[in-house]
C-alpha positions in Angstrom: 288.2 105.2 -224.9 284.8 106.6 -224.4 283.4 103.5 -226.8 285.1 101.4 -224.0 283.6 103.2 -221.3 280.4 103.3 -223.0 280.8 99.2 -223.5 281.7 98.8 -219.6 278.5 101.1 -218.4 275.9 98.8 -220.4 278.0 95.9 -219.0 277.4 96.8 -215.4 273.9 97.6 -216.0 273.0 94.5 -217.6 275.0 92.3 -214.7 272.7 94.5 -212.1 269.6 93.6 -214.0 270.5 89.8 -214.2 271.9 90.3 -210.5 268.2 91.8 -209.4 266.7 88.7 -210.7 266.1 85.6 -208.3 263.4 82.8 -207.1 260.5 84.0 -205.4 258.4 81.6 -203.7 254.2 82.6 -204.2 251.9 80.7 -201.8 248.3 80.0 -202.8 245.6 79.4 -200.4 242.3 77.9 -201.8 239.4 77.9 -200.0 236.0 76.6 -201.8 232.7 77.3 -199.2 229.5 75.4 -200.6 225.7 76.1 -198.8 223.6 73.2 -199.2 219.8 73.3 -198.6 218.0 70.1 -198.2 214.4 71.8 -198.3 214.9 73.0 -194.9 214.7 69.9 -193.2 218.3 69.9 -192.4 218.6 73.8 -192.5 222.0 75.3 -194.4 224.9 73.0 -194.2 228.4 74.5 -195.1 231.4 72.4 -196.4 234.3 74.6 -196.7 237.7 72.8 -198.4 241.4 74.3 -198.4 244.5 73.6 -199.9 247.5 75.2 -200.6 249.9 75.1 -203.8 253.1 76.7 -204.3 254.8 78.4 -207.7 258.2 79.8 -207.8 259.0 82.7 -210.0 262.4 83.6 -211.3 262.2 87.4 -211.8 262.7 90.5 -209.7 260.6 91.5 -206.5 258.1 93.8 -208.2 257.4 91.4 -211.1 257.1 88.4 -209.2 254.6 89.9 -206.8 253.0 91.0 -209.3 252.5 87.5 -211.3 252.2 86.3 -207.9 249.2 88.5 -207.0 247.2 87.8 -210.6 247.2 83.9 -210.0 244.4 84.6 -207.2 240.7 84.8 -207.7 237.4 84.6 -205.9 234.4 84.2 -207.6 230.7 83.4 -206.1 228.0 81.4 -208.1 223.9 82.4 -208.0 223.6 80.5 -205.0 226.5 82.3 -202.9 228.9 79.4 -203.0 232.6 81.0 -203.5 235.8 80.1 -204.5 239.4 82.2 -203.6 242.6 81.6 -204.3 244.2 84.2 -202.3 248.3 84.0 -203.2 251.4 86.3 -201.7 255.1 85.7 -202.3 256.7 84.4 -199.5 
């Protein structure tokens, strides 16, 4: 009896696990801003692009927020152009 019991516990735990897992939508924004100097005739001129992607993780909250979060970046070059990818689960 207890072996059953035992059996029907790790059931239910493992059907709550499964259960906890679902699709989580994670929404990029990318935003690239680039500083051009054309030997100061024109001054600084700023081109800033955007786009946005989507991803869809299949895991619980925590972890997909997680993943979610580590697919952003932001990195700047020498010359202070950046990059970001700036992502959050929807």
């Amino acid at each position: 009896m207890k072996k059953i019991l035992s059996l029907f516990i790790v059931a239910l735990l493992a059907i709550a696990f499964v259960s906890c897992k679902k699709d989580y939508t994670c929404k990029c924004n990318y935003t690239s801003t680039y500083s051009y100097d054309y030997g100061g005739v024109l001054g600084v001129v700023t081109t800033t692009q955007t786009s946005t992607t989507e991803k869809t993780f299949n895991n619980s909250k925590k972890k997909a927020e997680s993943d979610c979060k580590s697919e952003g970046y932001i990195t700047t070059d020498e010359d202070g152009n950046t990059k970001k990818m700036d992502c959050t689960i929807q």
